[in-house]
C-alpha positions in Angstrom: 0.0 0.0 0.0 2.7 1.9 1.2 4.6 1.7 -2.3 1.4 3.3 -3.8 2.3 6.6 -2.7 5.6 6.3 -5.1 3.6 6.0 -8.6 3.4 9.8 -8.7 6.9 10.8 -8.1 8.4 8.0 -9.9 6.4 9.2 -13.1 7.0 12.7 -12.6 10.7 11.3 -12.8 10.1 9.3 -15.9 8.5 12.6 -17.9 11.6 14.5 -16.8 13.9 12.0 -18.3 11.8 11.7 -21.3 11.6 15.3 -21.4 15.1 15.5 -21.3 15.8 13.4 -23.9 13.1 15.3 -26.5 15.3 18.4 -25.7 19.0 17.0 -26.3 17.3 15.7 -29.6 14.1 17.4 -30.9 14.6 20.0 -33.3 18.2 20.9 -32.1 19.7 24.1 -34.2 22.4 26.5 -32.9 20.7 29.6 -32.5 21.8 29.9 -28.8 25.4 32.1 -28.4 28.7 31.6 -29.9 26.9 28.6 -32.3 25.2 27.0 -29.2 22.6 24.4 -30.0 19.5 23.9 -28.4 16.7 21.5 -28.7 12.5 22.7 -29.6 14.5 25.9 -31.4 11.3 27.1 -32.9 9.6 27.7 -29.7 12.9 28.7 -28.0 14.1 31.2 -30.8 10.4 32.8 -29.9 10.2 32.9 -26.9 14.0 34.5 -26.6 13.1 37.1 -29.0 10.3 38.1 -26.8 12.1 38.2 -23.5 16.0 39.7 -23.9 17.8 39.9 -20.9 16.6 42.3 -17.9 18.6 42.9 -14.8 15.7 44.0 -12.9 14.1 40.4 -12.9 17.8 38.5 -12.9 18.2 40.3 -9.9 14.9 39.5 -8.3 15.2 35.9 -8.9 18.7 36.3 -7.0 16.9 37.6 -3.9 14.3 35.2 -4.5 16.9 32.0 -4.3 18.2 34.3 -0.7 14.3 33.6 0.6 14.8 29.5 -0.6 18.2 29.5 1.9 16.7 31.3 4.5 14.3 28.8 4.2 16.5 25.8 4.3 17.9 27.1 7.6 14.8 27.5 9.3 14.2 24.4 8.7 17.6 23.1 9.4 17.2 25.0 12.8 13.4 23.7 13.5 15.4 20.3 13.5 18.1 21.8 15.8 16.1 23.3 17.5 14.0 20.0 18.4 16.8 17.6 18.8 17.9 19.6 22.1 14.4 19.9 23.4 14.1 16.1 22.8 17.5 15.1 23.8 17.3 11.9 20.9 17.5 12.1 16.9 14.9 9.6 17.2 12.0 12.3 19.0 12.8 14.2 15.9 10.2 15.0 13.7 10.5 12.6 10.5 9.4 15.3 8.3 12.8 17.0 8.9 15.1 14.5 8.5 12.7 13.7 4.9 13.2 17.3 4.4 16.8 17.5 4.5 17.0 14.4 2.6 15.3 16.6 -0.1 17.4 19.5 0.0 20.5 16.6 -0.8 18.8 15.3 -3.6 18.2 18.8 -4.9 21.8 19.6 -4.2 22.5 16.1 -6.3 20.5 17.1 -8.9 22.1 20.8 -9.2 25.9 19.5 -9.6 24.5 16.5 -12.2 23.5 18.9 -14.7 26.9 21.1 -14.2 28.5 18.0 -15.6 25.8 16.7 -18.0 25.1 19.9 -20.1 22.1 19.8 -22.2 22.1 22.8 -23.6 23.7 26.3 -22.7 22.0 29.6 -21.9 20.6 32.6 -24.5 23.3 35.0 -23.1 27.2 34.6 -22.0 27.6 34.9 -18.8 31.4 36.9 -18.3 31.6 36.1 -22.1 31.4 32.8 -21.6 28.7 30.1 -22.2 27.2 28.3 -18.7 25.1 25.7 -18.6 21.2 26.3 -18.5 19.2 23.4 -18.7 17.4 22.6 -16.1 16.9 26.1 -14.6 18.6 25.3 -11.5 17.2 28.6 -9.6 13.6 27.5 -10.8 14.2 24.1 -9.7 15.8 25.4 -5.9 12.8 27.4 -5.7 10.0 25.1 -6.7 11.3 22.1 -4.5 12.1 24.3 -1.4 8.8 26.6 -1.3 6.8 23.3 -2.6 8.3 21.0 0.0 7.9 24.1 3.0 4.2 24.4 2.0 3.4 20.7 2.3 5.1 20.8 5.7 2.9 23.4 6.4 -0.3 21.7 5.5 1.1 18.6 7.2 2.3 19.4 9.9 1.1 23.1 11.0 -1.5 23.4 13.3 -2.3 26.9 13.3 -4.7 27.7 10.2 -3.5 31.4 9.8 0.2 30.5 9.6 -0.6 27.4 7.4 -1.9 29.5 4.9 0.5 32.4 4.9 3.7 29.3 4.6 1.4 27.9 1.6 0.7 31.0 0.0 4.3 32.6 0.4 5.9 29.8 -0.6 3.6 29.5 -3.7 3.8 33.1 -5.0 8.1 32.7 -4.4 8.1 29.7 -6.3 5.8 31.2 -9.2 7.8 34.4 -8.9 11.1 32.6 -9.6 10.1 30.7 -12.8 8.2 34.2 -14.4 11.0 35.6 -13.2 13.6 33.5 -14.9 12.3 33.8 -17.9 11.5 37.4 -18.0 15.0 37.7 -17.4 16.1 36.5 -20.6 18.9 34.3 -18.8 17.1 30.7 -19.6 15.8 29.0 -22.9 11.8 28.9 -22.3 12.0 24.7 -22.1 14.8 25.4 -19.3 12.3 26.9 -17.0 9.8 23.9 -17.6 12.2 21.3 -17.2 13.0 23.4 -13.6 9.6 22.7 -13.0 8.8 19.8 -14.0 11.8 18.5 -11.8 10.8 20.4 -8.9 7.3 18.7 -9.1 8.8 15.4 -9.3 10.7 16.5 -5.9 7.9 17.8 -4.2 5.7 14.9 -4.4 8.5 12.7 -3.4 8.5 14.7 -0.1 4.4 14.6 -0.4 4.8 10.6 -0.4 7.2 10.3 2.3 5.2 13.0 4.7 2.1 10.9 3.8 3.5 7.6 4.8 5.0 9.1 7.7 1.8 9.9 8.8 0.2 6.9 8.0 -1.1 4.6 11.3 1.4 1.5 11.5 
């Protein structure tokens, strides 16, 4: 029964890598800088033309990605926090240690695609080219802020704080993938394979919390 709770994430998973795939191979052309290529270059090429880079919104998504830290070390101090008021790792809440196993396979995830490059991004970065696919600052930001906000409904109590968590952590996550690509710093299929990655995070955190809270 328990295994059940695994058929969401694992084919959230399976459309990311079959996602990925469609990108490194689907109509691929080298419209990206310095020759780059890029897979869906049709929808990519328009979207780009649309959104050229802005510093206003690179910069907000850099303050967003501050908020996902701060959020991370809440968390990391909740955990702190109740390990000295318990005295044992055991009498610490599961859904901590779940969510710092989730912040290491996000960290995973991150330094994979520094080595396997799919595509680059639209602009140099320092004249160079840097990897862009998936966005990683859309991916930080949708797992954290999704992951706090099922906490939140979880575990929270309160109904007033519940809802600010969820609705914070929803508009910060939202905020960071309009704001990615407003920027002009990502190809338009980079942001929805951030996403879509993200997604298949969070509801690997939803399925643990679940079972977690399941009766044994």
């Amino acid at each position: 029964m328990k295994l059940k709770r695994f058929v969401l994430p694992a084919g959230l998973f399976l459309m990311f890598i079959i996602y990925t795939i469609c990108i490194k191979f689907v109509d691929v052309k080298p419209i990206g800088p310095n020759g780059s290529e890029v897979g869906f270059a049709a929808i990519n090429g328009l979207v780009a033309g649309i959104f050229t880079y802005n510093k206003l919104f690179y910069t907000l998504t850099k303050l967003i990605a501050a908020v996902s830290f701060l959020y991370i070390a809440a968390f990391a101090l909740l955990g702190l926090i109740s390990l000295i008021k318990n005295k044992s790792f055991a009498k610490v809440d599961f859904a901590i240690y779940g969510m710092g196993f989730i912040y290491v396979i996000t960290a995973l995830f991150y330094l994979l695609f520094e080595i396997l490059i799919i595509n680059y991004r639209p602009i140099l970065e320092d004249g160079e080219l840097e990897a862009s696919y998936p966005s990683s600052h859309t991916m930080l930001a949708v797992s954290v802020f999704g992951c706090a906000a099922v906490y939140a409904i979880y575990r929270i109590k309160d109904d007033l704080i519940k809802k600010i968590i969820v609705i914070v952590s929803a508009v910060l996550a939202a905020g960071m993938a309009l704001g990615r690509l407003v920027s002009g710093v990502h190809w338009f299929t980079d942001i929805l394979g951030g996403v879509l990655l993200g997604c298949a995070i969070i509801s690997l955190y939803l399925a643990f919390i679940q079972i977690i809270k399941e009766p044994k």
